[in-house]
Structure formats: C-alpha cells, structure tokens
C-alpha positions in Angstrom: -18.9 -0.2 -7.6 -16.1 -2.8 -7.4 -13.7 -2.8 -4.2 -10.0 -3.7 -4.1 -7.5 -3.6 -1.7 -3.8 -2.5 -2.0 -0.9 -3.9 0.4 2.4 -2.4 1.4 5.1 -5.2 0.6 6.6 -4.4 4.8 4.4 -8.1 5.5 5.8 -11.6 5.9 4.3 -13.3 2.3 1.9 -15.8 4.1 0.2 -12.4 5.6 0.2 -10.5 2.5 -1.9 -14.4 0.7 -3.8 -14.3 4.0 -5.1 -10.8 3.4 -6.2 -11.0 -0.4 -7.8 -14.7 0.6 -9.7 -12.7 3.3 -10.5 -10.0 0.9 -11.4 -12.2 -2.0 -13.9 -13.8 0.4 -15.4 -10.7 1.5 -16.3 -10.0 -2.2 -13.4 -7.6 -3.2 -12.6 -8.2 -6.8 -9.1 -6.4 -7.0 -5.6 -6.7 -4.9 -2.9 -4.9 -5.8 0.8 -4.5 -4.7 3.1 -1.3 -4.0 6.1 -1.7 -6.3 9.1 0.6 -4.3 11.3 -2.5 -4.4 14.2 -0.6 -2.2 11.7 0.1 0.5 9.5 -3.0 0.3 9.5 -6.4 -0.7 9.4 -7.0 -4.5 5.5 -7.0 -5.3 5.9 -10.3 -8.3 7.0 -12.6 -6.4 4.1 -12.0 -3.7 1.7 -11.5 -6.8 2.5 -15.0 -7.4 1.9 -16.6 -4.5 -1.5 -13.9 -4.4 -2.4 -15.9 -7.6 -1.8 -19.4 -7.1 -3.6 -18.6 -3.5 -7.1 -17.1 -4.9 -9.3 -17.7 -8.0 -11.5 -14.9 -9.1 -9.7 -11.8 -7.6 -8.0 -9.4 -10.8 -4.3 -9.0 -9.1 -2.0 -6.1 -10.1 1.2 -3.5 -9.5 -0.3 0.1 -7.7 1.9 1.2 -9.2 4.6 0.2 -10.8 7.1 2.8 -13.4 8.8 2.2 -16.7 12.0 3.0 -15.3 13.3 0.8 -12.4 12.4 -2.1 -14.6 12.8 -2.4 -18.4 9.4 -2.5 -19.9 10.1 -5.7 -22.0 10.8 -7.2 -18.3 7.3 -5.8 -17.0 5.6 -7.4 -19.9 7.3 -10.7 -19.8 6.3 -10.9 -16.0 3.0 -10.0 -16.1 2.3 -12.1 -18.9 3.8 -15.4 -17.0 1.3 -14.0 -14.1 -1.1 -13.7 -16.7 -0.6 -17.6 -17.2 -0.3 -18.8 -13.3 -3.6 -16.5 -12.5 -5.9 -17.9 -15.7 -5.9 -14.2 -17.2 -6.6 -12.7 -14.1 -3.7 -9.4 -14.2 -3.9 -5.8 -14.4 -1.3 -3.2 -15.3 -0.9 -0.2 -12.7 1.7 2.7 -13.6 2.8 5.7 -13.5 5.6 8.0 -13.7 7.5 6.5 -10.2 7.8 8.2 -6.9 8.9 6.6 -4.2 10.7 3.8 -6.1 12.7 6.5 -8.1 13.3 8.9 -5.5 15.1 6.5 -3.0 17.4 5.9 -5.6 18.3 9.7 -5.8 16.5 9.8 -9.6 13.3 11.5 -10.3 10.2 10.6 -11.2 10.6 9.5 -15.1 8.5 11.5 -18.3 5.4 11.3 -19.5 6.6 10.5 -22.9 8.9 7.3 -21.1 5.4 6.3 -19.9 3.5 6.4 -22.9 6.1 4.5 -24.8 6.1 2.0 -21.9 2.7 1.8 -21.9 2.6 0.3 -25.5 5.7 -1.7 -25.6 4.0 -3.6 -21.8 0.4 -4.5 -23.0 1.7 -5.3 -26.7 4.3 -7.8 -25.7 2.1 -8.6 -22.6 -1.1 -9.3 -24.9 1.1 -11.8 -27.6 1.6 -8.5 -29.9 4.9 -7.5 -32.0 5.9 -4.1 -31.3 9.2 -1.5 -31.5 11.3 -1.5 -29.1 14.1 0.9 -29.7 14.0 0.5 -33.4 14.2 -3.7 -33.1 10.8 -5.7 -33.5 9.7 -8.1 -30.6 7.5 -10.5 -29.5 6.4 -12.8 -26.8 5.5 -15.8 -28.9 3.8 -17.4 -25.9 2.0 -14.1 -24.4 -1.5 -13.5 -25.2 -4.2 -12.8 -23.4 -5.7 -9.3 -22.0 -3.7 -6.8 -19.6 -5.8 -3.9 -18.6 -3.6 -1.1 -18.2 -4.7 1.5 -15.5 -2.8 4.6 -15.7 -2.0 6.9 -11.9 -1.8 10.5 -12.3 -2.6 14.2 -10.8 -1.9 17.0 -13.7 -3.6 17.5 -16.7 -1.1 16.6 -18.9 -1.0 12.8 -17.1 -4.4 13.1 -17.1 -5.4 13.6 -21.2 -2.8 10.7 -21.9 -4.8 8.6 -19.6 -7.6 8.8 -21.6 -6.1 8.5 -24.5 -4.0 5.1 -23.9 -5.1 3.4 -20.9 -8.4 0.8 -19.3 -8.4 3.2 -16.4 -7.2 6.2 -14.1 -5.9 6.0 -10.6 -6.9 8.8 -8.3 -5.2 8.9 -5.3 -8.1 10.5 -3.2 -11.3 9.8 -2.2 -12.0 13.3 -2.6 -15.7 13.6 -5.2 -14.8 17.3 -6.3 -11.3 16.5 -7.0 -12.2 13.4 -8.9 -14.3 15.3 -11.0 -12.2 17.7 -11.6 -9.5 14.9 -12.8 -11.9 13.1 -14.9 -12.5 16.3 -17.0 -8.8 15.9 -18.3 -9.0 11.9 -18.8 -12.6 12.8 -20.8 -10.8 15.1 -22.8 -8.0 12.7 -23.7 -10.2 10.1 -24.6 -12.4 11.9 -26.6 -9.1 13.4 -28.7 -8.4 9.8 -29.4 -11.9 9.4 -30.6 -12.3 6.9 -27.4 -15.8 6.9 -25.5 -14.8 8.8 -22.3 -17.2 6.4 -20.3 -15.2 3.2 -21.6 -12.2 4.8 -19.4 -12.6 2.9 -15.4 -12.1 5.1 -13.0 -11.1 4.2 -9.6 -10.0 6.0 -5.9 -7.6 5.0 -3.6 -7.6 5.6 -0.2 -6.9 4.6 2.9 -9.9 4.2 5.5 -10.6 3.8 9.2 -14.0 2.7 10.5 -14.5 4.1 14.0 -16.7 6.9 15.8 -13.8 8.2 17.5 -12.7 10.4 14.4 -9.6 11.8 16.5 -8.2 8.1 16.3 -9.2 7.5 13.3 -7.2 10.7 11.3 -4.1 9.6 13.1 -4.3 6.0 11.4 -4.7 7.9 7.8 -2.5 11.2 8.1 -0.4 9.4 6.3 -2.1 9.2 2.9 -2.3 13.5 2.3 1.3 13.4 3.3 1.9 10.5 0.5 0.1 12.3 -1.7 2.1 15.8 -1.1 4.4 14.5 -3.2 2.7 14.2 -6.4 1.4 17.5 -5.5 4.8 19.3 -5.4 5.6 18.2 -8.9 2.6 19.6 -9.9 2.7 23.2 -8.4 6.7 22.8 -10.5 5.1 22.1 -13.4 2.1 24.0 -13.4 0.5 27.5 -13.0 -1.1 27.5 -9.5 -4.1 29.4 -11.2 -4.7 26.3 -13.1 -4.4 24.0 -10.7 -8.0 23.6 -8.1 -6.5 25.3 -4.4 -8.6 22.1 -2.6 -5.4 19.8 -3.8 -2.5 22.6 -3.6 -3.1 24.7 -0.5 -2.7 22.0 2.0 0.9 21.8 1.4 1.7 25.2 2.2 3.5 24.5 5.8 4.7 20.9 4.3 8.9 21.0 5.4 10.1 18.1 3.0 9.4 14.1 3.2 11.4 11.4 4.6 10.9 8.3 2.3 12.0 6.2 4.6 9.1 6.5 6.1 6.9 6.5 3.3 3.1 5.1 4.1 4.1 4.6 7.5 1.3 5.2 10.2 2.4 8.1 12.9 5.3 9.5 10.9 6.5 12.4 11.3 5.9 13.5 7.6 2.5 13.7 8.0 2.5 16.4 11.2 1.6 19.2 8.3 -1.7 17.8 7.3 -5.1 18.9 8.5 -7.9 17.1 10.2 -10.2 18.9 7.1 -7.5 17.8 4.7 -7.3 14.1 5.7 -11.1 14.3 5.9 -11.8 14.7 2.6 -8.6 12.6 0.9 -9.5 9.8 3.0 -12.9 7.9 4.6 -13.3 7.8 8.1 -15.9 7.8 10.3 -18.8 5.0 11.5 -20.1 2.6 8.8 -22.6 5.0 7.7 -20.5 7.6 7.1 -18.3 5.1 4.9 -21.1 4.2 2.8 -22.4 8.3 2.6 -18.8 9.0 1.0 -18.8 6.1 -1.3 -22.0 6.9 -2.7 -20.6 10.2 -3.5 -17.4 8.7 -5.0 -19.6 6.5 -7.1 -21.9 9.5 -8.3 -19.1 11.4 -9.3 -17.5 8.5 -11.5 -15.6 6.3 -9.4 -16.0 2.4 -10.7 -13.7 0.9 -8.1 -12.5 2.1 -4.4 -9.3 0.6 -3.8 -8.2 0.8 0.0 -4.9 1.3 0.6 -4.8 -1.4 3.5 -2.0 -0.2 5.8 -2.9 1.6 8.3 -3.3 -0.8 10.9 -6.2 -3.9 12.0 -6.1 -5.0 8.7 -7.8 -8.3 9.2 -10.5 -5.6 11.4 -11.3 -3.0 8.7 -11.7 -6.1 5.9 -14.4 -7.7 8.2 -16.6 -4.7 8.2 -16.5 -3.8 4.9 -17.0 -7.0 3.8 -19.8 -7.4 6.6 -21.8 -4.1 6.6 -20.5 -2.0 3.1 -20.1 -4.2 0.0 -22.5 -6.2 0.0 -25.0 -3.0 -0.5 -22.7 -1.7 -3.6 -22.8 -5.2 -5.1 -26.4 -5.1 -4.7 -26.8 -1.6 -6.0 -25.1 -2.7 -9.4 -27.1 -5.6 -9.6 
C-alpha cells in the first residue's frame, strides 16, 4: 500500500513544503492539495514550491473540478508542473463541492466532468483534442498525467472506471469501499478495461492516541465533510439503492456552514456519531491503525491518503512514518 498525505491550503507556504519534505522522508509517495481557492490558498502555486522542494514524491489537486477553472487552463498548469517536478503530477477531480458551493453554484455534471477529463490529460499528455468544436494542442506538453477520479454514487462511480488511473473514496470505511468498487469494476469492464488496472485509494483523516474520546473530536470533521456528498446522493438516488451504513448517519444533520469546511471543533460536525466517525476515519493506538489499514488494503485500497488537518501534524507524520509504513512497504516488497 502506498501512503500520501493531503493538506488544507489555511498554512503559511514554507509549512505546507515543510510538511510534504517531512512526509516524503517518512516514505509517503503522494501529496496532494485541496483546491477551494475562495476558502484556501490556491493549491498551484504551493504545488510548485511542493515540487521544486522534493524529488520522488507524485504531487497532485484532491480535488480539483472542471468548472472554477477552464479545463484547457488545468491542463496547461499541470503540464508546466509536469516539467518543474520531472513528470512527477497527478490529476484529482471531481464534480466540485466546496469550491462551487461558496460561490452560490452547484456542484457541476457528470457529463462536464467526463469531457474535462479528456480535454485535461490529452492537452496535459502533448495530445490534440476538441475543445468546443476547435482543435488544440500543447505543442510542448507531453509526458503522463494520471488522472484519479472522486466520487460516491454509482453513476460517478461506472465513469470512473471507465475513464480514469484511479478512484477516490472518501472513507476509510472497508464495506463501503467495496461496495464503491463494485460500480468502478463495472465501468471498467463496460469499457473493456481490466477492473484491477483501476488504483484505488481512501482518504481519511486519522488520530493516533489511546484516548479515543480525544481522538473523535480531532476527526468529527471528516463525516460532516463527507455529508455533503451524501446529500446529493439521497437527491439523486433511491434510498433503497443506496447502502444505509453511508446514508443514515445524516438523518439529524441541520445544514453545513462552508465557512467552516474541514475545520477541527466545528459546529457542523455536532450531528455525527462516535460509531460513525469510527468507521469513516482511523483512530485509535498504533495497532489499531495498522488493524484498519490491513482491512483497507484487503478490500482494494492501493493508497491511504490522510487528510492531514486535524491538528499535530508534524506528530501524526512521525508515527506513521516511525511505526506504520515501513511494515506496508515491507509487505509489498
């Protein structure tokens, strides 16, 4: 299993370079960046300086949308980071959440994505493509961009697997990641794909402590996060058809203030369960770290990302990189 971190953009630069230095280090092979430019700091800039500060890390957007930013514009900057890094850049996406929603727009279609899907990773990879009827190219692109796709329903789920690298699951929850990859099997398969060729990864936040009451309060956060995503779906879909582990939990839920999106102790978070935050997060003692993330990686998962934001950073980097991957890098071996 590969591990990779993901920061929120609230950091002063030299912190955010300090962090993916650290993690790089510690054997993490992925850093990623929030892209919710009205919240945050703008993740390219920083992506840059990540880049030109490490040397074997893969650094990418988790995640960015096609709609805040023209695709062409995506692809031309991720294929000048493609140049600074030696190669070294991934493509995160999705339909846009916070990014959109702060803005007072919603969350664009899956059809906008797929399109921007092709248009990003053929400019990005020194390809001619359509763009709105007119062909273009980046004469001085080449190169690979792995494009890993974020997404909840089934519908986001089979175009995963039909178009993308990999699928971002945003839970660390085994049975729900199983359930997901059924969907992005399917899709792959329809676009006569080998399913298994599709990466899979889970993000989550974590806290490693044996007080588990002060761990939960440093992750409510996350289920809240993910309540979103989770709305949408119960809008789009029949509740029958959708597993009652990922829906029931946001029953009591009385809206979401994005202002204080990912934010440790907020108030958004107050409807989520200790069972609930349990299972969409990892927390515990080492041990029980390493328990879940054998699970994760029997049900599928290639890569756990940890959304690193919920406090100690420079703390919760030191003991995975002390006492939990070095036993998954020597597992693969």
């Amino acid at each position: 299993m590969d591990f990779g971190i993901t920061l929120k953009p609230d950091m002063t630069p030299g912190r955010a370079v300090a962090l993916a230095q650290q993690a790089e280090a510690a054997g993490f092979g992925y850093g990623w960046l929030f892209d919710s430019h009205v919240l945050w700091l703008d993740p390219y800039p920083l992506l840059t300086m990540i880049a030109l500060g490490t040397t074997r890390m893969r650094l990418g957007t988790c995640v960015t949308n096609p709609a805040t930013r023209d695709p062409s514009v995506t692809a031309s900057t991720l294929a000048t980071l493609n140049v600074v890094s030696g190669g070294r850049m991934d493509l995160g996406i999705g339909r846009g959440d916070s990014a959109r929603r702060v803005l007072g727009k919603k969350p664009t279609t899956l059809a906008n994505l797929e399109q921007a899907v092709r248009i990003i990773k053929d400019l990005a990879e020194g390809r001619a493509t359509d763009y709105d009827g007119e062909q273009i190219r980046l004469d001085w692109a080449g190169g690979s961009l792995p494009v890993w796709i974020a997404g909840y329903g089934p519908k986001a789920l089979n175009l995963t697997g039909r178009v993308a690298d990999g699928v971002i699951l945003q839970f660390a929850d085994p049975n729900l990641i199983k359930w997901c990859l059924q969907f992005v099997h399917e899709g792959a398969r329809q676009a006569g794909r080998d399913p298994q060729s599709i990466k899979v990864m889970a993000a989550a936040p974590v806290w490693v402590s044996d007080n588990l009451a002060e761990a939960r309060e440093h992750v409510r956060w996350f289920p809240a996060l993910v309540s979103n995503h989770v709305m949408d779906l119960i809008n789009r879909y029949d509740p029958a058809d959708l597993p009652p582990e990922l829906t029931t939990y946001v029953r009591d839920r009385q809206g979401y203030n994005y202002l204080h999106h990912a934010e440790v102790g907020s108030s958004n978070a107050e409807f989520v369960s200790d069972e609930v935050t349990d299972r969409f997060c990892i927390v515990g003692t080492a041990d029980d770290h390493r328990r879940k993330l054998r699970e994760l990686a029997d049900a599928g998962v290639d890569q756990f990302n940890i959304y690193l934001m919920s406090g100690d950073e420079e703390a919760t980097l030191a003991v995975y990189g002390n006492e939990i991957v070095p036993e998954f890098a020597h597992a693969a071996q």
